[in-house]
C-alpha positions as CSV (number, residue, x, y, z in Angstrom):
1,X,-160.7,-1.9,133.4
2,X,-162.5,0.4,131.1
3,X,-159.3,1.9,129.6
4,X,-158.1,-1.5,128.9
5,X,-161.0,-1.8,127.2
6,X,-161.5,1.5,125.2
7,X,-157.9,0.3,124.0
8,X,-158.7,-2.8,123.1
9,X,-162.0,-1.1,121.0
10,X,-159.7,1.2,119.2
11,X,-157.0,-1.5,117.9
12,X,-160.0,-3.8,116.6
13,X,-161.3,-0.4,114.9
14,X,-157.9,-0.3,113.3
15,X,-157.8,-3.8,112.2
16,X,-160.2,-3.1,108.8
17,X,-157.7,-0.1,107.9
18,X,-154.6,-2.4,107.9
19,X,-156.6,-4.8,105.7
20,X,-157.3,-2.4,103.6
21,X,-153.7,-0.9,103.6
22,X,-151.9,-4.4,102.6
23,X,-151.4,-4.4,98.8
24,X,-152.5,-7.7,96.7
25,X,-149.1,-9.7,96.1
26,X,-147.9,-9.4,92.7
27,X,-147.9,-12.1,90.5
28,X,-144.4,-13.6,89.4
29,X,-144.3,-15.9,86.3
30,X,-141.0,-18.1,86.3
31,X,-139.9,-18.6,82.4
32,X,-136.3,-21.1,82.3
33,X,-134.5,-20.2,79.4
34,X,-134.1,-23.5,77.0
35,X,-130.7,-24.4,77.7
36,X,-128.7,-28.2,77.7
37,X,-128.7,-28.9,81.5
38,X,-129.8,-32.0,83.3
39,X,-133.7,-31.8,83.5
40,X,-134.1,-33.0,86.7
41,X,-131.7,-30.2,87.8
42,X,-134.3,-27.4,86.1
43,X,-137.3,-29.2,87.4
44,X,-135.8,-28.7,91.3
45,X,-134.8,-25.3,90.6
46,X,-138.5,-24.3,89.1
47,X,-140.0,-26.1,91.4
48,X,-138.4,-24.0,94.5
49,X,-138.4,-20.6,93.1
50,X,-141.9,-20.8,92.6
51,X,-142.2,-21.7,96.1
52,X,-139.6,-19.3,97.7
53,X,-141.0,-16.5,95.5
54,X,-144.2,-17.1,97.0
55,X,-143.6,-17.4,100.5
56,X,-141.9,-13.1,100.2
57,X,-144.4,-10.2,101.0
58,X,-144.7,-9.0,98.0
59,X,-144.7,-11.7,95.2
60,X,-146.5,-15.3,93.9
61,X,-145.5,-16.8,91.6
62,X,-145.9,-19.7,88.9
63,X,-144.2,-21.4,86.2
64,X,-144.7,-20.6,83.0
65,X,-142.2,-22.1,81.2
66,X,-143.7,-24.0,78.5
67,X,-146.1,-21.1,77.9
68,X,-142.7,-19.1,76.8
69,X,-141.2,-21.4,75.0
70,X,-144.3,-22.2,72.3
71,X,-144.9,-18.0,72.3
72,X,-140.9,-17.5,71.6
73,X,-140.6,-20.5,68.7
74,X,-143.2,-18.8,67.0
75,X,-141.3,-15.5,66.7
76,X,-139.3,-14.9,63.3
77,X,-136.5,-12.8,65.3
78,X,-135.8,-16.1,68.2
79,X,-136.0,-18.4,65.4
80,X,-133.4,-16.3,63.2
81,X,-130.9,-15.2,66.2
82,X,-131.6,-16.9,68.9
83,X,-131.4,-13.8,71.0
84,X,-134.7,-13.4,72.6
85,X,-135.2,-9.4,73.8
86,X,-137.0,-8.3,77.3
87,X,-139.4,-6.6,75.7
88,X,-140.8,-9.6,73.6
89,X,-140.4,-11.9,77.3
90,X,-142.1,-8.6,78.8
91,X,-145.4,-8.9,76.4
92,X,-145.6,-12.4,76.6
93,X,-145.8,-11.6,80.3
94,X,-148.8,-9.4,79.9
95,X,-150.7,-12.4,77.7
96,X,-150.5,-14.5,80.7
97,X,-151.6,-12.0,83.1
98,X,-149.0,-11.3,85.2
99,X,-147.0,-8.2,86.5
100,X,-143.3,-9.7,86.3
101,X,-141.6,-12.8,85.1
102,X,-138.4,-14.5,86.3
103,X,-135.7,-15.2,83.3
104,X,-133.9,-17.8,85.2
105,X,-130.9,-19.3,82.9
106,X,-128.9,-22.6,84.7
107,X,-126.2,-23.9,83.0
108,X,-123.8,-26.8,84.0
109,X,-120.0,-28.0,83.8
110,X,-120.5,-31.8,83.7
111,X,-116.7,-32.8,84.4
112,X,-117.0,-30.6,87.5
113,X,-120.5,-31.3,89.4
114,X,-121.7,-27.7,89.2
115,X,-124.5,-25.8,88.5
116,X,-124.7,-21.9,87.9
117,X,-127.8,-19.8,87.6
118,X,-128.4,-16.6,86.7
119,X,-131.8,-14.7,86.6
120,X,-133.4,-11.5,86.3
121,X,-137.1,-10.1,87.3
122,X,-138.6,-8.0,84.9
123,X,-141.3,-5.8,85.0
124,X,-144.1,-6.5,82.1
125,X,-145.5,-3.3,82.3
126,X,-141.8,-1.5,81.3
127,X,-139.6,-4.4,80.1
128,X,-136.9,-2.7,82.9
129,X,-134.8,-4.9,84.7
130,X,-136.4,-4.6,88.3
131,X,-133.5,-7.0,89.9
132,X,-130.9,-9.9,89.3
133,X,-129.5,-12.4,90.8
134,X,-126.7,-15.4,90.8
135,X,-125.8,-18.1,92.3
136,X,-123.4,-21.1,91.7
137,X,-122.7,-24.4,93.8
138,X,-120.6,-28.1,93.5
139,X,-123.5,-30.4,93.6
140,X,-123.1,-33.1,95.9
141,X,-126.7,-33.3,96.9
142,X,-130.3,-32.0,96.3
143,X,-129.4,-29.5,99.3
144,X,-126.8,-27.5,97.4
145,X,-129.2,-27.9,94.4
146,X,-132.1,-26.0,96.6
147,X,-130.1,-23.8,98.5
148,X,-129.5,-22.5,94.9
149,X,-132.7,-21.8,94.1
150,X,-133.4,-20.0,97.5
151,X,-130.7,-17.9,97.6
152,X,-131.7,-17.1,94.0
153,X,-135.0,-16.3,94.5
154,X,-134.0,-14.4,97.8
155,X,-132.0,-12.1,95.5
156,X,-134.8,-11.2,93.3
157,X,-137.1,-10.6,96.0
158,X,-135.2,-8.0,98.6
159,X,-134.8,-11.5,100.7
160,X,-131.0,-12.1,100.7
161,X,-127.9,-10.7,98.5
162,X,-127.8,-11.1,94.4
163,X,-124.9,-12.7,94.6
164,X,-124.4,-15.8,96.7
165,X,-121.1,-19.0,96.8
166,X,-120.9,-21.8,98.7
167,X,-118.4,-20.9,101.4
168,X,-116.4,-23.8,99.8
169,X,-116.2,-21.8,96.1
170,X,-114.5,-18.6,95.3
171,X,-116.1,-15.3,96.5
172,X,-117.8,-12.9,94.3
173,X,-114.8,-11.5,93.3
174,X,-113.2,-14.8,92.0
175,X,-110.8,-15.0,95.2
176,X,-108.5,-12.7,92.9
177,X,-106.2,-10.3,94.7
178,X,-106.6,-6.9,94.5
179,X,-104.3,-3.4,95.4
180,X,-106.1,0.0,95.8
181,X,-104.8,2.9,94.6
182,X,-105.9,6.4,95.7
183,X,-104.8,9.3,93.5
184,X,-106.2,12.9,95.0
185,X,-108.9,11.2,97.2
186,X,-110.4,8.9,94.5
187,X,-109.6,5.5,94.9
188,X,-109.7,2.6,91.8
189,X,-108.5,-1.2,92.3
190,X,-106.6,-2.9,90.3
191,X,-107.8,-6.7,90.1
192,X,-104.6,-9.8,89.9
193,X,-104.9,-12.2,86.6
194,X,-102.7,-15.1,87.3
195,X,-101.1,-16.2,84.0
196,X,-102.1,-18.9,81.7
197,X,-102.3,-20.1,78.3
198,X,-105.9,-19.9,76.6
199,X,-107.7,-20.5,73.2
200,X,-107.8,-16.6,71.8
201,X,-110.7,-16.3,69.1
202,X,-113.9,-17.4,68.0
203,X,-114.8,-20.6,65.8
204,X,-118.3,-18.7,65.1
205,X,-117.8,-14.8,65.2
206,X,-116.1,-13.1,62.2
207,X,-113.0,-13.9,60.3
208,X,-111.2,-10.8,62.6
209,X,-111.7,-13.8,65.3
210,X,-109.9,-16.4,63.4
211,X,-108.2,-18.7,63.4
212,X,-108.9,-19.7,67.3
213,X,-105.3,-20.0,68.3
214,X,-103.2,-20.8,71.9
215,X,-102.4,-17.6,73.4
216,X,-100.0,-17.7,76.8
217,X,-99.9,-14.3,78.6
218,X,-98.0,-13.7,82.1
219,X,-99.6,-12.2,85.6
220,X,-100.7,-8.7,85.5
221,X,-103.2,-6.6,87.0
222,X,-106.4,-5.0,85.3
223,X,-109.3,-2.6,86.5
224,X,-111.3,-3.7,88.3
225,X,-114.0,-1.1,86.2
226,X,-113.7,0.7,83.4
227,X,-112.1,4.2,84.3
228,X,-114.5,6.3,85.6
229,X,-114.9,10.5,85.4
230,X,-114.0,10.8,88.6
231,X,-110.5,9.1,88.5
232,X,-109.9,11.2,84.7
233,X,-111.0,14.4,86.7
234,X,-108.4,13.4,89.2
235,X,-105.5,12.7,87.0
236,X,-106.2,14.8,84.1
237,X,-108.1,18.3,85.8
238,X,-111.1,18.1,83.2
239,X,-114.3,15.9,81.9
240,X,-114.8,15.5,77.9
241,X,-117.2,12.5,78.2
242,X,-121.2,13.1,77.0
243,X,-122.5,11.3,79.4
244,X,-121.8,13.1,83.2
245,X,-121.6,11.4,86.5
246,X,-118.7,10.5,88.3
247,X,-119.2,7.0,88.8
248,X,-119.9,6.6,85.0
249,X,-117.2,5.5,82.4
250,X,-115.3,8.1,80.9
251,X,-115.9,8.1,77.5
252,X,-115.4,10.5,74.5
253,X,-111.3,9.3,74.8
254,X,-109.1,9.0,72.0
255,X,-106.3,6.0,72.5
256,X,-103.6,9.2,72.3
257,X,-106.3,10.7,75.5
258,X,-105.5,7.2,77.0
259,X,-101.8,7.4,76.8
260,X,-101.6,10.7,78.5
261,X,-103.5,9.8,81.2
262,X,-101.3,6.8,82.0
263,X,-98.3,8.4,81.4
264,X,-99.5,10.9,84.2
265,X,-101.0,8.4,86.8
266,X,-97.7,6.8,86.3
267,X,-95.7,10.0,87.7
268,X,-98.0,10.1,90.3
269,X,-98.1,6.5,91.9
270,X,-94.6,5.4,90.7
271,X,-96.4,2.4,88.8
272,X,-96.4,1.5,85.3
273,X,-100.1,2.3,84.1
274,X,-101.0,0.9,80.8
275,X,-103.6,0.1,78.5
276,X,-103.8,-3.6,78.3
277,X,-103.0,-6.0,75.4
278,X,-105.7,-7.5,73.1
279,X,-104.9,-11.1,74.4
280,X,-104.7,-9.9,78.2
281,X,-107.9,-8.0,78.0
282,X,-109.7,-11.2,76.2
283,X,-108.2,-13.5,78.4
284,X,-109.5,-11.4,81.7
285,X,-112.8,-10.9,79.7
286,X,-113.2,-14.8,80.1
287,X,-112.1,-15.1,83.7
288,X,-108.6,-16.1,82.9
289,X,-108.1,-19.5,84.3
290,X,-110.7,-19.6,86.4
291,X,-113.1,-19.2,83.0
292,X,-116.2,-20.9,82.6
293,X,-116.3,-20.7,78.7
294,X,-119.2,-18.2,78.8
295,X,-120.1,-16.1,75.7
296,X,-119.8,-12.6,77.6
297,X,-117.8,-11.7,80.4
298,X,-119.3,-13.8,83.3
299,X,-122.4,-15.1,81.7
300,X,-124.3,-16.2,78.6
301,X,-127.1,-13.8,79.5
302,X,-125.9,-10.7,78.7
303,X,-128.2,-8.9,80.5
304,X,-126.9,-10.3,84.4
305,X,-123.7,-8.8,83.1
306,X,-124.0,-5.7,80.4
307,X,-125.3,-2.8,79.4
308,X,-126.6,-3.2,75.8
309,X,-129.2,-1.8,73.0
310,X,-131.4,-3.7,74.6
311,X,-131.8,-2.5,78.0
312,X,-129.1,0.8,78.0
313,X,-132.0,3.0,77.3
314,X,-128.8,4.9,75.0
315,X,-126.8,5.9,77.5
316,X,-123.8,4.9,79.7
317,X,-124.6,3.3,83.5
318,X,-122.8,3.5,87.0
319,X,-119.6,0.9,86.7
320,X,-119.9,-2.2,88.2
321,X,-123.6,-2.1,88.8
322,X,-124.2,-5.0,86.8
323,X,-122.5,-8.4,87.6
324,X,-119.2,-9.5,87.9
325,X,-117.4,-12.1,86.3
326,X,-115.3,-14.8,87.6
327,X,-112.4,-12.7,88.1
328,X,-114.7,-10.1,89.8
329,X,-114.1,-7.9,86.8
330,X,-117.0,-5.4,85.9
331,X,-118.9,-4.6,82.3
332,X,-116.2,-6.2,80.2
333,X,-119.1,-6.7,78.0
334,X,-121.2,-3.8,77.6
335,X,-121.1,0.0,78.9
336,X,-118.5,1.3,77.2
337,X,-116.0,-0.2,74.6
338,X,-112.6,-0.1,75.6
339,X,-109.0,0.8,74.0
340,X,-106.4,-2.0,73.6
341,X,-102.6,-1.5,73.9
342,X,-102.1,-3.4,70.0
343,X,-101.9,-2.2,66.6
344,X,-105.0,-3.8,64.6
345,X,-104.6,-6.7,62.5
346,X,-106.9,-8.4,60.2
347,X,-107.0,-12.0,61.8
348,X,-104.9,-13.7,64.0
349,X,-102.2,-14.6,61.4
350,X,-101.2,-11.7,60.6
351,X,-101.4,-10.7,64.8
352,X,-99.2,-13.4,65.5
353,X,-96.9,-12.3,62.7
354,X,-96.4,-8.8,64.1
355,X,-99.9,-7.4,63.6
356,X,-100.5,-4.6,60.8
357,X,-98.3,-2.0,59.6
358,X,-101.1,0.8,59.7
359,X,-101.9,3.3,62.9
360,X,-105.5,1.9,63.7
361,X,-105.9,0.3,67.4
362,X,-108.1,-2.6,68.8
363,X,-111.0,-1.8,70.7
364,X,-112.9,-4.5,72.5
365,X,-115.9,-5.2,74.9
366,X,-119.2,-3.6,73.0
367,X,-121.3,-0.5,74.6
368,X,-124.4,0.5,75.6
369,X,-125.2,1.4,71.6
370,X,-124.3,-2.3,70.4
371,X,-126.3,-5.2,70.1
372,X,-125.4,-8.5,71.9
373,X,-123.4,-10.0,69.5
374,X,-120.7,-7.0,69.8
375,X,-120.7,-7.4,73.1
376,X,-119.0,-11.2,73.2
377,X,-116.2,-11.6,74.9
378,X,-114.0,-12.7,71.7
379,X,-115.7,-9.7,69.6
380,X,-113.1,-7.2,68.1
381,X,-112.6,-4.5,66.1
382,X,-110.7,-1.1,65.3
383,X,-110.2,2.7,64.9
384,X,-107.6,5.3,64.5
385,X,-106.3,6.4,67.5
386,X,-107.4,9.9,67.3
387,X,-110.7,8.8,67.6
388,X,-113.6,9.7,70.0
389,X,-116.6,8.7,70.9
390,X,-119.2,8.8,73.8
391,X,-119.3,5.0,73.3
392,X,-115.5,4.6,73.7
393,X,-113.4,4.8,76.9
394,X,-111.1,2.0,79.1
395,X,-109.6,0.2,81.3
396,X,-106.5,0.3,83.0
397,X,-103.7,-2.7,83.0
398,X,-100.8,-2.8,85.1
């Protein structure tokens, strides 16, 4: 009895300590981005992340999204662009006294019944990007509509995966087929893009994006990342890119580089290894037929889905750690620009009348250096082929 009780002494002598030891929760403000969806919709969503959020170890949380909106208007740069940067969200944060703040962005396809949100939890105190998550549902009642939310909030938490579907809806990766290639122990995939005709261009970027035009391309395959140092090293026996980690982009690649190192992954697998064309790259940049008409590949917030000026920190990142888009195709906007097959041409009058007569290629996608609007899935420009850069690599078509 009295060792029962000398036990029982020492756990309630314990019980101040693991008081003491349990940190305050951190306080989460929830900020929706102001975009043309059904306000009912954003009111469930706020309403249940704030509660979800809460109800996890380590966070509370509260909306706050009026507060952001009036602070935002009143800044020259949102008024003038429309682009509205972490770090401003970040010191807004800090005004209203809390440690991070949800950038939750729902958008909706009316004809189809569904909702899509993506968010990201940033930290006040850095402006870093501390987690994201996505989710997308049909709506056909206030459950899916919830479930959401949780599985949203759940992502940004350590709760539950970044990425959730209904089982109903395509998986991460689009539902598209994939092969896996192996060439002296590193392995790449190679991601299926069913053919289909789409609008090629941009009625708002630059005239190099006009006029928007039909565009019809056949099934091919396209990486399913950029091509990483470690696949180069593999083919090619050496490293030229700036930036060094295996899993990183190559980069630091001329379009002649690019060639030669199809040309030899093509002796050594028996496939036909290419760079792809401007309007299959575009067209897998948008999700191909399963595309949701976003501005950047697989969102219209750049940051769920790029690596950018604004949150690069100047340098290249780890491939495909950033999310995918409806293809399941990785940092088609952002990272690294990448090489096109096509000769450059002006505007899409002179491409569809046999492009230019000069040597200079198309590169597409925006890097790590460029600001958001180079990074648009439409966005294109061009450089001589001899070119190299550490903000330049590729991606593989097949």
């Amino acid at each position: 009895m009295k060792r029962y009780l000398f036990l029982l002494l020492a756990l309630l002598a314990l019980v101040p300590e693991i008081g003491y030891a349990q940190e305050p929760k951190k306080k989460v403000a929830v900020y929706l981005t102001e975009t043309d969806v059904n306000s009912s919709y954003k009111k469930v969503i706020a309403s249940k992340m704030v509660e979800k959020i809460t109800q996890s170890a380590a966070y509370t949380a509260v909306e706050r999204t009026a507060d952001f909106l009036e602070a935002l208007k009143k800044s020259h740069i949102y008024d003038v662009s429309g682009e509205v940067r972490d770090s401003q969200i970040a010191k807004i944060g800090q005004q209203l006294g809390v440690k991070f703040v949800a950038v939750v962005d729902v958008s909706e396809i009316p004809d189809f019944d569904q909702v899509y949100v993506d968010a990201r939890l940033i930290n006040v105190e850095t402006s870093e990007i501390v987690a994201t998550a996505s989710a997308y549902d049909t709506i056909e009642s206030m459950n899916q509509l919830i479930g959401i939310a949780e599985k949203v909030s759940n992502g940004l938490t350590g709760g539950g995966s970044n990425n959730y579907n209904n089982s109903s809806a395509p998986a991460s990766s689009g539902g598209a087929p994939t092969e896996t290639f192996t060439v002296n122990g590193v392995s790449f995939e190679m991601v299926r893009v069913d053919g289909g005709t789409f609008m090629m261009g941009s009625y708002t970027g630059t005239s190099y994006e006009q006029p928007v035009h039909s565009e019809t391309v056949a099934t091919f395959y396209i990486g399913k990342t950029e091509v990483t140092q470690a696949l180069w090293g593999a083919v090619m026996g050496s490293n030229p890119s700036h930036f060094r980690g295996a899993n990183l982009p190559v980069e630091n690649v001329s379009w002649n580089d690019c060639m030669e190192f199809c040309e030899r992954l093509s002796r050594i697998t028996g496939k036909n290894f290419r760079l792809p064309t401007e309007a299959e790259w575009e067209y897998a940049a948008i999700g191909g037929n399963k595309s949701r008409g976003y501005t950047y590949s697989g969102s219209n917030n750049l940051q769920s889905v790029g690596w950018y000026s604004d949150n690069s920190g100047s340098c290249t990142h780890t491939v495909g750690s950033k999310l995918d888009n409806e293809l399941g195709l990785y940092d088609m906007s952002g990272n690294v620009l990448e090489w096109t097959s096509d000769l450059w041409s002006s505007n899409y009058n002179s491409y569809r009348n046999g492009g230019s007569s000069g040597s200079c290629r198309v590169r597409r996608g925006g890097s790590y250096y460029n600001l958001a609007t180079s990074c648009r899935s439409a966005r294109r420009d061009f450089i001589p082929p001899s070119c190299r850069y550490d903000d330049l690599g590729f991606r593989l078509a097949l």
